[in-house]
gemmi code that builds the backbone of each chain (N, CA, C; Angstrom):
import gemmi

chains = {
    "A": [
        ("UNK", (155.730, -29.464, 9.339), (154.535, -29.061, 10.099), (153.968, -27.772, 9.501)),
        ("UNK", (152.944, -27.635, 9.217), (151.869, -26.385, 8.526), (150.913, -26.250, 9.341)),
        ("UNK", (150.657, -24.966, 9.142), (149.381, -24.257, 9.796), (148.466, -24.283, 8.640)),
        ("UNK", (147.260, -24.499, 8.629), (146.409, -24.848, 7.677), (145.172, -23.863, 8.294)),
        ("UNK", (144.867, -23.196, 7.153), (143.397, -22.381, 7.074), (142.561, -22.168, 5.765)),
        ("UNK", (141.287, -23.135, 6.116), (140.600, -23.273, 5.343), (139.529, -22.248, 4.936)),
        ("UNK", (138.500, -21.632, 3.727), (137.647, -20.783, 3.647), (137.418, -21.180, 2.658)),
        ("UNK", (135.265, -21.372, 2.567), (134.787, -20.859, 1.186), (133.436, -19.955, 1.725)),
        ("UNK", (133.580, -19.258, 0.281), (133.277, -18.200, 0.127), (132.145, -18.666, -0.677)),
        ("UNK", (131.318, -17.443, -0.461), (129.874, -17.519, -1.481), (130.913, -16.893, -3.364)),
        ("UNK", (130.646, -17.279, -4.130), (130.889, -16.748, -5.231), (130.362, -15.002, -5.679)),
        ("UNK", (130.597, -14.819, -4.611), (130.466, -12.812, -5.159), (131.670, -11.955, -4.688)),
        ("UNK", (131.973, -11.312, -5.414), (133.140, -10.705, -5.686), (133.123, -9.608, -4.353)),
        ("UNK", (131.961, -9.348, -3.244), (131.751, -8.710, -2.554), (132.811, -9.661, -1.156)),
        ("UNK", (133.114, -10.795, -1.914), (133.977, -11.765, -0.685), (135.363, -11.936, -1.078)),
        ("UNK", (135.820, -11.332, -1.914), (137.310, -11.001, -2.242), (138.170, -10.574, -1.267)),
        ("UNK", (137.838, -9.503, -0.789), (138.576, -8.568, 0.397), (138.989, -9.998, 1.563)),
        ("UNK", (137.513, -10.354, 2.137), (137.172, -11.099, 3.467), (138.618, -12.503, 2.856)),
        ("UNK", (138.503, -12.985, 1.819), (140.007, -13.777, 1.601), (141.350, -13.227, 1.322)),
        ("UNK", (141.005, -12.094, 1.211), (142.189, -11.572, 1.097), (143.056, -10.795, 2.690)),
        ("UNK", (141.878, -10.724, 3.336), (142.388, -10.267, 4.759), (143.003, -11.976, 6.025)),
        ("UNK", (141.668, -12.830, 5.296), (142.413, -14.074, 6.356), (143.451, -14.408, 6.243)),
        ("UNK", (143.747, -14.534, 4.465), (145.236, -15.412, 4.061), (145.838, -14.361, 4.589)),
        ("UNK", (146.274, -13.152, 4.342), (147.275, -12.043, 4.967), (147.299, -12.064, 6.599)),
        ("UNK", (146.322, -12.698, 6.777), (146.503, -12.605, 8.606), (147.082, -14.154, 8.652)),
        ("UNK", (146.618, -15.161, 8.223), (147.444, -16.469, 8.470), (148.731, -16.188, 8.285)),
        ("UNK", (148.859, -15.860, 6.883), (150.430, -15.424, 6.775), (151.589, -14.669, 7.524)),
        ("UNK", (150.612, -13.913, 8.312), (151.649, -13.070, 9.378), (151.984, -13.989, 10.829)),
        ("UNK", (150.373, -14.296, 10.592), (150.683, -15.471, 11.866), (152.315, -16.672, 12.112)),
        ("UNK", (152.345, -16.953, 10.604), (153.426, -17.759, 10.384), (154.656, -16.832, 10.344)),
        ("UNK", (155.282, -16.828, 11.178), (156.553, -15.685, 11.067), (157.756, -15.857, 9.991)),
        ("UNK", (157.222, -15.772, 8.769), (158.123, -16.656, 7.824), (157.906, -15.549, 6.659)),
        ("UNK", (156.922, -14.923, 6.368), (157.180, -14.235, 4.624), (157.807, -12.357, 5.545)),
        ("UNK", (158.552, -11.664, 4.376), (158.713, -10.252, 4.453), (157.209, -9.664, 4.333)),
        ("UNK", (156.928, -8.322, 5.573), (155.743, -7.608, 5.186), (155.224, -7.138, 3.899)),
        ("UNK", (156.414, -6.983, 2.188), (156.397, -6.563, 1.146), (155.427, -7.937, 0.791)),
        ("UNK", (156.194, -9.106, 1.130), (155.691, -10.571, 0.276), (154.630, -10.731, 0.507)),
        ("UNK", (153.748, -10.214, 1.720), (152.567, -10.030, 2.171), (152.311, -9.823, 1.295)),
        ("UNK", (152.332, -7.779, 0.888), (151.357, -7.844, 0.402), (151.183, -8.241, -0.984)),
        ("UNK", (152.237, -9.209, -1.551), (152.435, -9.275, -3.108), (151.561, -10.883, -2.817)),
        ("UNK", (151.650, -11.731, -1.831), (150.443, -12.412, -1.775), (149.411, -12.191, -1.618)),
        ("UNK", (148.486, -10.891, -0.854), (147.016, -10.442, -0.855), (146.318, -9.842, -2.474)),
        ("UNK", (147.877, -9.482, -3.324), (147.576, -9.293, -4.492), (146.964, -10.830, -5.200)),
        ("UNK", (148.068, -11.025, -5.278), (148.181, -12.544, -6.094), (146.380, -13.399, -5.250)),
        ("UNK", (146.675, -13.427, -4.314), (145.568, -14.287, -3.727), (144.243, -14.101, -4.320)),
        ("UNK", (144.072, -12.269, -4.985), (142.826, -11.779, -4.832), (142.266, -11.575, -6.224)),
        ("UNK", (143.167, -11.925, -7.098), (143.310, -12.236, -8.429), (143.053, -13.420, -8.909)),
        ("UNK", (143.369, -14.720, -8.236), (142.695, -16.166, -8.083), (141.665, -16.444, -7.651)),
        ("UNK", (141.047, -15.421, -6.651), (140.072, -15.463, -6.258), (138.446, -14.893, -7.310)),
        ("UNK", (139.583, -13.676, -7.588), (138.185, -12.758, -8.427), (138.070, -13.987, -9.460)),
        ("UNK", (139.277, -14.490, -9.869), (138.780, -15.424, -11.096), (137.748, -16.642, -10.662)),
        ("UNK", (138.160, -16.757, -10.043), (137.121, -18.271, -9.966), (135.927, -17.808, -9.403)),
        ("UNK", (135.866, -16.701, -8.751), (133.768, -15.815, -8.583), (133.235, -15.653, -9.833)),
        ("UNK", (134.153, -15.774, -10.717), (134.041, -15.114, -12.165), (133.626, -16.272, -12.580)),
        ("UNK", (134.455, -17.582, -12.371), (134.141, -18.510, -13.511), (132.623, -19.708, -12.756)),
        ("UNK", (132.140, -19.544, -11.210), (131.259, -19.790, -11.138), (129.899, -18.782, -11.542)),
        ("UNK", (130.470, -17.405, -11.335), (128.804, -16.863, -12.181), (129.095, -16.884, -13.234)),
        ("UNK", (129.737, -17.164, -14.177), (129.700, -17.384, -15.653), (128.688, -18.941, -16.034)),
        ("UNK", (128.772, -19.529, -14.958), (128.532, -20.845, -15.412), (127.155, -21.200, -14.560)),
        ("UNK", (126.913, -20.026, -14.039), (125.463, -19.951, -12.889), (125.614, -21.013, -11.729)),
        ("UNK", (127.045, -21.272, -11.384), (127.422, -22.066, -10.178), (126.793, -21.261, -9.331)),
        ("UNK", (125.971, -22.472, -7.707), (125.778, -21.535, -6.557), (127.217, -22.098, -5.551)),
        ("UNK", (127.494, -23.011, -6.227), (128.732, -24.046, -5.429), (129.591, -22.748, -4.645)),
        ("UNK", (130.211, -23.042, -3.757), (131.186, -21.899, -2.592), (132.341, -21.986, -3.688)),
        ("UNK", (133.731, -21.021, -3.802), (134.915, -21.348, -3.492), (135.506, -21.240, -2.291)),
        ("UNK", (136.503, -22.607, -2.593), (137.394, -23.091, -1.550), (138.808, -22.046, -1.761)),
        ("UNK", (138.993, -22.058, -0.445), (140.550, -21.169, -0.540), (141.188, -21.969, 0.761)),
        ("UNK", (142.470, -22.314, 0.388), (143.238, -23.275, 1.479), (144.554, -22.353, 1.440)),
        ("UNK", (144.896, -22.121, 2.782), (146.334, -21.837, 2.828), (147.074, -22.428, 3.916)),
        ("UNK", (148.106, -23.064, 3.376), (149.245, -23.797, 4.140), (150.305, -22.978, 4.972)),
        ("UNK", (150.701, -22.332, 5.664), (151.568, -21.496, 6.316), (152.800, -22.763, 6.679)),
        ("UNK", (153.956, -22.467, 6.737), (154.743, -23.534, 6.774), (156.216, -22.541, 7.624)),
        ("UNK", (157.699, -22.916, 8.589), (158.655, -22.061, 8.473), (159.251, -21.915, 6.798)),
        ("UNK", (158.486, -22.407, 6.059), (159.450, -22.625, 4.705), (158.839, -21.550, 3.205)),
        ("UNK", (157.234, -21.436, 4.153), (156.638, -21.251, 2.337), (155.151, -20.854, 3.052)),
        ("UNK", (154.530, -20.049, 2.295), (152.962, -19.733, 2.400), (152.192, -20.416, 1.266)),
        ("UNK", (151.716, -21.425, 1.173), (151.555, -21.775, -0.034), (149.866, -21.883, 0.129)),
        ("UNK", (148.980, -21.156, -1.221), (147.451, -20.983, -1.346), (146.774, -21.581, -2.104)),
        ("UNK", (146.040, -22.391, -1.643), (145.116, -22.890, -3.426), (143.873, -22.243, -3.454)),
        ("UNK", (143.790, -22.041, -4.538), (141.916, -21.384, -4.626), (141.724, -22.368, -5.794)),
        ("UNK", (139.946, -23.252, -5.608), (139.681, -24.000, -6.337), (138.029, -23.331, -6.579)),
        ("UNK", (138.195, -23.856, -7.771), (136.402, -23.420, -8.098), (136.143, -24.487, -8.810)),
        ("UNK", (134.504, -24.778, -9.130), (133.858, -25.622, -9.999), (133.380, -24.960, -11.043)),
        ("UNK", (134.113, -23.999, -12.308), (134.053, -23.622, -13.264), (133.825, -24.225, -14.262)),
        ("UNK", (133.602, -23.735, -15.243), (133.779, -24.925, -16.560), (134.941, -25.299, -16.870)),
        ("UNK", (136.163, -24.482, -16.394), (137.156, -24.245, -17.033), (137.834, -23.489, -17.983)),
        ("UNK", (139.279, -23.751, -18.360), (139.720, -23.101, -19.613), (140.944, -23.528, -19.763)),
        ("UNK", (141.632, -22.996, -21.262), (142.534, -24.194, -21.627), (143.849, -22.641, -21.514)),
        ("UNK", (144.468, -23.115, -20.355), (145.145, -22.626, -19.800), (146.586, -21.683, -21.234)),
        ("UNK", (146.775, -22.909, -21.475), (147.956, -22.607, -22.711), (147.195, -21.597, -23.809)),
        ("UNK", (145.854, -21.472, -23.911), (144.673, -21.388, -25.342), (144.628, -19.552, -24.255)),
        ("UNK", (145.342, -18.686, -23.242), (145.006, -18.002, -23.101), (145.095, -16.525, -24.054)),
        ("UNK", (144.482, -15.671, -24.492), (145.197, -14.579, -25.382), (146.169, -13.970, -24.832)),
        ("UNK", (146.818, -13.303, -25.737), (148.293, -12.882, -25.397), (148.025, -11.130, -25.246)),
        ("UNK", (148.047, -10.228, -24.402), (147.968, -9.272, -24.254), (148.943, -8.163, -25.447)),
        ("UNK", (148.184, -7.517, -26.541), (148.304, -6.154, -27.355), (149.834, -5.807, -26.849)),
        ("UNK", (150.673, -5.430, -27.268), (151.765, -4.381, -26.729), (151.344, -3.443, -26.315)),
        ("UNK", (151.476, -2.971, -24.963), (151.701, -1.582, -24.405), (151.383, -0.257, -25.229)),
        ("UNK", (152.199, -0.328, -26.586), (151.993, 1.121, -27.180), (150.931, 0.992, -28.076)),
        ("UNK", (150.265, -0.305, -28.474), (149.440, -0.682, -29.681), (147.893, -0.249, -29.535)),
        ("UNK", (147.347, 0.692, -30.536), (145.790, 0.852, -29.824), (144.923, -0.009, -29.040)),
        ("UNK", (145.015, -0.982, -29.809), (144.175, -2.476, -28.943), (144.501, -2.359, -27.887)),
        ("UNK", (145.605, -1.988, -26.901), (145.761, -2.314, -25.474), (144.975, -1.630, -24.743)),
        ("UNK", (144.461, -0.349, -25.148), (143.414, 0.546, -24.758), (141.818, -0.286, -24.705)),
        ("UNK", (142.112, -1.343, -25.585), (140.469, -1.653, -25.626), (140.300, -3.232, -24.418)),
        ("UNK", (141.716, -3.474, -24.184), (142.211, -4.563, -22.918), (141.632, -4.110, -21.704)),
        ("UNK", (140.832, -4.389, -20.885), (140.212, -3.630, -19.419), (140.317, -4.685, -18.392)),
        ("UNK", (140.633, -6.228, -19.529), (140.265, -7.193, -18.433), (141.832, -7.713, -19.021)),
        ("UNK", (142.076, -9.247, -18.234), (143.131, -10.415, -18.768), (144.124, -9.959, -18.262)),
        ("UNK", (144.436, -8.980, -17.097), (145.606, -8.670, -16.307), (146.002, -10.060, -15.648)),
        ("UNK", (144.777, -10.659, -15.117), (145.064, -11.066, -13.357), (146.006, -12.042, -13.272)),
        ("UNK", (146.187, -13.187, -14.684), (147.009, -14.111, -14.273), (148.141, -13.447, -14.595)),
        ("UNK", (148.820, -12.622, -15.141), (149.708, -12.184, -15.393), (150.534, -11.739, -14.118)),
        ("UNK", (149.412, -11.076, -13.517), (150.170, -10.490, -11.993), (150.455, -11.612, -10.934)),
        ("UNK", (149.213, -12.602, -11.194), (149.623, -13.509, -9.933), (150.950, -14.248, -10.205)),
        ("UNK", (151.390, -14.607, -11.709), (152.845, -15.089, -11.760), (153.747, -14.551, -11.729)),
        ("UNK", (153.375, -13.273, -11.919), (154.676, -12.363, -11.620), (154.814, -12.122, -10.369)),
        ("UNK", (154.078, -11.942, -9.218), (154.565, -12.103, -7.950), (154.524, -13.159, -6.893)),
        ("UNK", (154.125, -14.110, -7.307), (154.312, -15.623, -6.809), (155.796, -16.019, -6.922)),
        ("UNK", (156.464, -16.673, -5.931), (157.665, -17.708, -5.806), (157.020, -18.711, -7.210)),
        ("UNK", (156.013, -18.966, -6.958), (156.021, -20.403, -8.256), (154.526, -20.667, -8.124)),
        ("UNK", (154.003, -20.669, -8.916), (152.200, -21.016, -9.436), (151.948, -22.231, -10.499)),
        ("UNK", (150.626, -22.585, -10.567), (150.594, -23.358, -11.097), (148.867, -23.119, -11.513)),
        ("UNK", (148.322, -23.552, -12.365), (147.101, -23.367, -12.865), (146.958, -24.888, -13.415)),
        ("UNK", (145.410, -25.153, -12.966), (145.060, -26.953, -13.231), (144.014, -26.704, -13.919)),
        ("UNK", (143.561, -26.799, -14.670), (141.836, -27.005, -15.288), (141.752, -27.936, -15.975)),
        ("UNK", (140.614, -28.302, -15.846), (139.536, -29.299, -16.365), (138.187, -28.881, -16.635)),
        ("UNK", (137.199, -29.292, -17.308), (135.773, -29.454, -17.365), (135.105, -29.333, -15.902)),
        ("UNK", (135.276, -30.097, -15.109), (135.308, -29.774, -13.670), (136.023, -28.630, -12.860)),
        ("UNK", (136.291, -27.691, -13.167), (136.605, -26.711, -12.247), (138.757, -26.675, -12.552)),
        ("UNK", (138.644, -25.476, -11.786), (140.652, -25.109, -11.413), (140.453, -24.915, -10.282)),
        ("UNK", (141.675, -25.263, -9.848), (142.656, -25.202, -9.112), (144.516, -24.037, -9.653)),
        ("UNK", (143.904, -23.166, -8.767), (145.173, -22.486, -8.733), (146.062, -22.349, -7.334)),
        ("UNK", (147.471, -22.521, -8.122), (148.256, -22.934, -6.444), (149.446, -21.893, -6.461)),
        ("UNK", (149.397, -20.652, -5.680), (150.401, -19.865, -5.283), (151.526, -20.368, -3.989)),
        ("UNK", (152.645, -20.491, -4.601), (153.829, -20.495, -3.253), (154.375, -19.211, -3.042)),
        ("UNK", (154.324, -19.419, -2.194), (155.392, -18.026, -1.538), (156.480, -18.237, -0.546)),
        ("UNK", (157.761, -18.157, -0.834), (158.984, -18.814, -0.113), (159.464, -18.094, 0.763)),
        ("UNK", (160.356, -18.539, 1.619), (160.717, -17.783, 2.677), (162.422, -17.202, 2.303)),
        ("UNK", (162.600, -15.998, 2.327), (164.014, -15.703, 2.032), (163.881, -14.928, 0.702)),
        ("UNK", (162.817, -15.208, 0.331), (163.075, -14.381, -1.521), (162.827, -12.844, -1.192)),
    ],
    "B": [
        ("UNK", (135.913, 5.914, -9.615), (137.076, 6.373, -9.768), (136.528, 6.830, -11.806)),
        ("UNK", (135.708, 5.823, -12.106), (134.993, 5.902, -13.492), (134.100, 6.881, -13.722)),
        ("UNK", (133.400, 6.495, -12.365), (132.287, 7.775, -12.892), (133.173, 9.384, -13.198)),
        ("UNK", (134.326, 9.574, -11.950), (135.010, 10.599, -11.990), (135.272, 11.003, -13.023)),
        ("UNK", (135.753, 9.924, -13.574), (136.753, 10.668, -14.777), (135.595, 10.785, -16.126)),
        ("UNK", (135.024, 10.287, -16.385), (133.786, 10.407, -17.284), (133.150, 11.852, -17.119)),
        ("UNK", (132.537, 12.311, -15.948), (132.461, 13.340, -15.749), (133.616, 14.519, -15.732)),
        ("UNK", (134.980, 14.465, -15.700), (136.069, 15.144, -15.966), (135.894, 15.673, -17.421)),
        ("UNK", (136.412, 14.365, -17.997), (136.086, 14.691, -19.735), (134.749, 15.466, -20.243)),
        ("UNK", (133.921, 14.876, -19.491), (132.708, 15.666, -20.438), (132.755, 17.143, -20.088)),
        ("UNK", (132.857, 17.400, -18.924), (132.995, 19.011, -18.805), (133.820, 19.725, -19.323)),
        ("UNK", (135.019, 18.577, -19.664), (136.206, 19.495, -20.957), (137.465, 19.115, -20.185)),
        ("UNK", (137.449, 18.733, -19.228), (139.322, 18.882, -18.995), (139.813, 17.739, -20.095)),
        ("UNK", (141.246, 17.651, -20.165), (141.616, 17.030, -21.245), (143.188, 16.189, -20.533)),
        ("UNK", (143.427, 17.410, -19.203), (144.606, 16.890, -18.777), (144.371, 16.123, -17.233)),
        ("UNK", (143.814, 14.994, -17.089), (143.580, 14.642, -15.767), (144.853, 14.148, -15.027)),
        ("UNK", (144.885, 13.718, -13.643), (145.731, 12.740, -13.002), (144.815, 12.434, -11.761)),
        ("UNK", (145.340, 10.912, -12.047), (144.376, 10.225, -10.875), (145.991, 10.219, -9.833)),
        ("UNK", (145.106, 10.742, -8.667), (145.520, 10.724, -7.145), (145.383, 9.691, -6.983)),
        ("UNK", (146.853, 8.562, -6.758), (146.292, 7.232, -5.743), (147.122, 7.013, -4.784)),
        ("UNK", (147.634, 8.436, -4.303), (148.215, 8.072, -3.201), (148.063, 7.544, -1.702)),
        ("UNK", (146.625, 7.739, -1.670), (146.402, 7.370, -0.505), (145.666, 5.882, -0.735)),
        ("UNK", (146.087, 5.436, -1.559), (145.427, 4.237, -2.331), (146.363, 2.823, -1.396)),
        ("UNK", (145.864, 1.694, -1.049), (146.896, 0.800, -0.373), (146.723, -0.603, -1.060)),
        ("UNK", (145.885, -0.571, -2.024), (145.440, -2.015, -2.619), (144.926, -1.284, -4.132)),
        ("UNK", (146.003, -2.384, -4.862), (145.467, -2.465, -6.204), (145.486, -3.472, -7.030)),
        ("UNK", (144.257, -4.242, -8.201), (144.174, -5.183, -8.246), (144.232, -5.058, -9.803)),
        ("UNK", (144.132, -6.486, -10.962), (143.900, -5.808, -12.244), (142.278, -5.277, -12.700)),
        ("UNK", (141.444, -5.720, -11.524), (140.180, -4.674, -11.882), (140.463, -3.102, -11.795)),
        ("UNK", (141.078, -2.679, -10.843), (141.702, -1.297, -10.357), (142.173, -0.712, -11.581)),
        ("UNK", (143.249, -1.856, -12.347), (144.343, -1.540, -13.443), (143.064, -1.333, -14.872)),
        ("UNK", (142.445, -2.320, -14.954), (141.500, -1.982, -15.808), (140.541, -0.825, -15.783)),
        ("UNK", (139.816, -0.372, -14.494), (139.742, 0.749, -14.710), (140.218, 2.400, -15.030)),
        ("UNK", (142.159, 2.233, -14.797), (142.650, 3.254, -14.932), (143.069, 2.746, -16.681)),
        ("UNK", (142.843, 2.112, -17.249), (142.884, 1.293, -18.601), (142.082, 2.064, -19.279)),
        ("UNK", (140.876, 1.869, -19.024), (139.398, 2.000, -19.294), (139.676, 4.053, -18.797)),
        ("UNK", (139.959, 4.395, -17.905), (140.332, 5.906, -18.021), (141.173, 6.331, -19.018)),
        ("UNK", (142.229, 5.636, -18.998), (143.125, 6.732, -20.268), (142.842, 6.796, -21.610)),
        ("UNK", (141.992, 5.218, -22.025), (141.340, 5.683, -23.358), (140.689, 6.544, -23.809)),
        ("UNK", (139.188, 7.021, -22.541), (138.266, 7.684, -22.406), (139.257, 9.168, -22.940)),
        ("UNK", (140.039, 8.972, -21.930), (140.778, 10.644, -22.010), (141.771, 11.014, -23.459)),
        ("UNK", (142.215, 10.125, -23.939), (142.932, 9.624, -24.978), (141.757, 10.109, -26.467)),
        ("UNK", (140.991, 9.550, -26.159), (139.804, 10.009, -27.445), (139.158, 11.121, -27.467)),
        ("UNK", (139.151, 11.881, -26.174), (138.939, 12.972, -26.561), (140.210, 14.358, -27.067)),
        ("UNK", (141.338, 13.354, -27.004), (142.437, 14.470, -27.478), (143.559, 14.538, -26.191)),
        ("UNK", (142.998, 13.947, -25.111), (143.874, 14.310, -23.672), (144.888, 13.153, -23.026)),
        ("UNK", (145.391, 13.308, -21.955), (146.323, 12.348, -21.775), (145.773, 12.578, -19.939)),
        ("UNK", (146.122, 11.526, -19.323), (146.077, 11.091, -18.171), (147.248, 10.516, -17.470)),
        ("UNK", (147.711, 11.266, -15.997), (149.033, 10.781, -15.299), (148.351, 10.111, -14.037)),
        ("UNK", (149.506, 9.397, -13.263), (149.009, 8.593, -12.184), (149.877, 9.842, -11.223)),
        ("UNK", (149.349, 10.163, -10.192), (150.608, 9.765, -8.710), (150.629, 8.954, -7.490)),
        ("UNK", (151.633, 8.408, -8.277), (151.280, 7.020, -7.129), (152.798, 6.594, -6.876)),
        ("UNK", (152.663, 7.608, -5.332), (154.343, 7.199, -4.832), (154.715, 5.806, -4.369)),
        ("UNK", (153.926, 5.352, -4.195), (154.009, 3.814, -3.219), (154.371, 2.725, -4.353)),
        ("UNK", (155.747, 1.971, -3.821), (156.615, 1.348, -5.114), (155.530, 0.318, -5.405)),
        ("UNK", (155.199, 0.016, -4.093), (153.935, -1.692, -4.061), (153.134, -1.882, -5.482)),
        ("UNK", (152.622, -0.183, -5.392), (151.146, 0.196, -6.363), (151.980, 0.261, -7.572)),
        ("UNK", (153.130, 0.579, -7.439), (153.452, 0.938, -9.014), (153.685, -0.377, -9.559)),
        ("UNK", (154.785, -1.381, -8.750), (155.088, -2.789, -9.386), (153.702, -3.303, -10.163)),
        ("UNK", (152.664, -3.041, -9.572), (151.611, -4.002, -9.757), (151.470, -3.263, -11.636)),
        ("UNK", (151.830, -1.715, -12.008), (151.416, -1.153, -12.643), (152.534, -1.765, -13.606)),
        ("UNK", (153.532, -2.284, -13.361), (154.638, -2.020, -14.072), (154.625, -3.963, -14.484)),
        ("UNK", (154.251, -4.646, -13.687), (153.955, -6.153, -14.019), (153.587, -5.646, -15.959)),
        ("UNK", (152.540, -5.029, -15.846), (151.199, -5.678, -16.931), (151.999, -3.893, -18.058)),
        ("UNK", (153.007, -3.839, -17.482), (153.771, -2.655, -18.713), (152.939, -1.099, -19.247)),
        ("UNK", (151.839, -1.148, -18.121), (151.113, 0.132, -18.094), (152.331, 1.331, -17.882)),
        ("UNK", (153.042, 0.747, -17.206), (154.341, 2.338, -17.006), (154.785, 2.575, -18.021)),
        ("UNK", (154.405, 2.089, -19.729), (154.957, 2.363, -20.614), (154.347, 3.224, -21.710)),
        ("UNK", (153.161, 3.099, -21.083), (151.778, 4.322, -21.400), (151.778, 4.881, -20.623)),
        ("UNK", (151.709, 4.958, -19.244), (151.191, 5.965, -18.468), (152.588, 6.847, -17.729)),
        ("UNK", (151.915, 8.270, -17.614), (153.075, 8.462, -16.752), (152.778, 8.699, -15.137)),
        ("UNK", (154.151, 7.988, -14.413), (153.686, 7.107, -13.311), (154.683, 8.808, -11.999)),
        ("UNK", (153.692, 9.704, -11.819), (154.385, 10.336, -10.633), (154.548, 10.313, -9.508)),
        ("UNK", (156.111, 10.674, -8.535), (155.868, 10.311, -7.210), (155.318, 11.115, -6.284)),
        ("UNK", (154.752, 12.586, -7.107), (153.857, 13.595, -6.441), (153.134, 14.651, -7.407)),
        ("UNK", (152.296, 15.125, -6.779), (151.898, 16.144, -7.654), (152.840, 17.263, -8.378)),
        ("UNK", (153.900, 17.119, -7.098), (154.839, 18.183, -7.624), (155.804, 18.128, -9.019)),
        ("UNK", (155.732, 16.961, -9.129), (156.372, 16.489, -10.340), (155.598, 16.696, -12.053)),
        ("UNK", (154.460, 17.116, -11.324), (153.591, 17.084, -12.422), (154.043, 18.483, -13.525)),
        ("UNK", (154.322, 18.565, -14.978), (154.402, 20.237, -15.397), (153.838, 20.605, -15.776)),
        ("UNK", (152.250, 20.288, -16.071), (150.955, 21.098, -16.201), (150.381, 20.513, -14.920)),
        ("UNK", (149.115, 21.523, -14.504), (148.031, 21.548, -13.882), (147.006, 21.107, -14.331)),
        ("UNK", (146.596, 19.707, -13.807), (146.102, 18.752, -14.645), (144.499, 18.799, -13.684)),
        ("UNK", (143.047, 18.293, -14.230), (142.317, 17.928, -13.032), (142.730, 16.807, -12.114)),
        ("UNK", (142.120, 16.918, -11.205), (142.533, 15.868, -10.284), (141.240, 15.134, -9.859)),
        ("UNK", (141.287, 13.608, -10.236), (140.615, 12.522, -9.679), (141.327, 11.999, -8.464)),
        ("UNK", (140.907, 12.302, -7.116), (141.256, 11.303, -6.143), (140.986, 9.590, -6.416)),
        ("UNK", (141.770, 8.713, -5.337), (141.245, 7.488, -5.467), (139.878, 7.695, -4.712)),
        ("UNK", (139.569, 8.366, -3.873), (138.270, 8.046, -2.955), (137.308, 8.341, -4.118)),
        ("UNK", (137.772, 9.088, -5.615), (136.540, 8.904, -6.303), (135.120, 9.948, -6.331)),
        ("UNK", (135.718, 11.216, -5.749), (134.623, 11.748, -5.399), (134.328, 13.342, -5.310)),
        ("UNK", (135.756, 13.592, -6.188), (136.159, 15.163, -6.449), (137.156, 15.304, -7.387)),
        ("UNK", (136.751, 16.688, -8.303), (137.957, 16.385, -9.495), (137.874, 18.324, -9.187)),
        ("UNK", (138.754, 18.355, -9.672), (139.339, 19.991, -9.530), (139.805, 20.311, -11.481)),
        ("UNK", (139.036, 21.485, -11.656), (139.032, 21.707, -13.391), (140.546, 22.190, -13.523)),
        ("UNK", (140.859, 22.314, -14.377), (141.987, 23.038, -14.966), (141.814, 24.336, -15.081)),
        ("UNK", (142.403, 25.054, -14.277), (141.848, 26.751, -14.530), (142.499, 27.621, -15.921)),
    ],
}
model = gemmi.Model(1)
for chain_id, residues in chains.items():
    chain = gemmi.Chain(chain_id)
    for i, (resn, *xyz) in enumerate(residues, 1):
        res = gemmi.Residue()
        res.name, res.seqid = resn, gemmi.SeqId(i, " ")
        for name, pos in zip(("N", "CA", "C"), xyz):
            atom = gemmi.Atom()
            atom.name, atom.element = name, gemmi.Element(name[0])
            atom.pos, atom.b_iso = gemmi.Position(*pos), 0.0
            res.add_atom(atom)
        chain.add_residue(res)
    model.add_chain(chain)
structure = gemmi.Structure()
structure.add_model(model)
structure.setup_entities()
């Protein structure tokens, strides 16, 4: 049995926060993640999100994104989908080393990095038609 | 938090630290702009510290291996020069006397 809460959003980055406050309130609702996992999902959430505002004004989409979150006793699990052009997930660049000048000239290409590093388990879908990104968040970790 | 530090440098400080302690959300736009700060400060000859006691803010810093450039304090007090200071609110910097 899941608690299900649905949202789309106009594609402006001015609606980041507003998904990032529902999923964190569904999530509490469900008495199942640690207050820390919170907030390592409002991170993660808001990083899937900026991306896909990103990849409909890149592509002059007026289309909404969708943001779904499943609340479960087991798992918080989020999808954010957009109608992007896409991108070839594996084809992403590999971030400069830390000490290397180039990393200084890096400002962007954090976000998926963070959302897998604090996700239980993610997954990234693209196509020509749009992604789908799917954050879990488990109960007990 | 950009405009701040842009205006820091040009007036001459060289040793900033951004205040984010009272900071409760940080994202990799956030990270990119303190990115986008230390170069700024970096080219003109200077170096830039964080204090940012809150473990939350730092993990996020320490994901993407910025703690390996930056140095990450848990107060001002830790600091051993008197550096300017950029708050996160972005809206006051204090010179180096």
């Amino acid at each position: 049995m899941s608690d299900i809460v649905e949202i789309e959003i106009p594609a402006r980055a001015d609606y980041v926060s507003l998904v990032r406050l529902v999923v964190a309130a569904a999530a509490e609702l469900a008495p199942s993640l640690e207050p820390s996992r919170i907030d390592d999902l409002r991170v993660a959430v808001s990083e899937a999100t900026t991306n896909a505002i990103q990849a409909h004004i890149r592509s002059g989409s007026t289309r909404p994104v969708k943001v779904c979150c499943r609340c479960s006793n087991g798992s918080v699990v989020v999808t954010v989908r957009d109608e992007g052009p896409g991108f070839e997930v594996d084809a992403l660049p590999e971030m400069p080393p830390p000490e290397s000048e180039a990393r200084l000239g890096r400002e962007s290409g954090m976000g998926i990095s963070i959302m897998r590093a604090l996700a239980d388990q993610s997954s990234i879908d693209s196509s020509s038609e749009g992604t789908e990104v799917r954050l879990a968040f488990l109960v007990g970790r | 938090m950009r405009q701040a530090v842009v205006t820091a440098v040009a007036e001459g400080s060289r040793l900033l630290a951004l205040d984010l302690s009272e900071l409760d959300f940080v994202d990799s736009f956030g990270l990119g702009a303190v990115v986008g700060a230390l170069k700024r400060v970096r080219q003109r000859g200077g170096e830039l510290a964080l204090v940012c006691p809150s473990s939350r803010i730092r993990r996020v810093f320490e994901i993407c291996d910025l703690d390996r450039i930056l140095a990450l304090h848990d107060s001002m007090d830790t600091l051993s020069e008197l550096p300017a200071v950029v708050s996160d609110g972005a809206t006051s910097t204090r010179r180096q006397p």
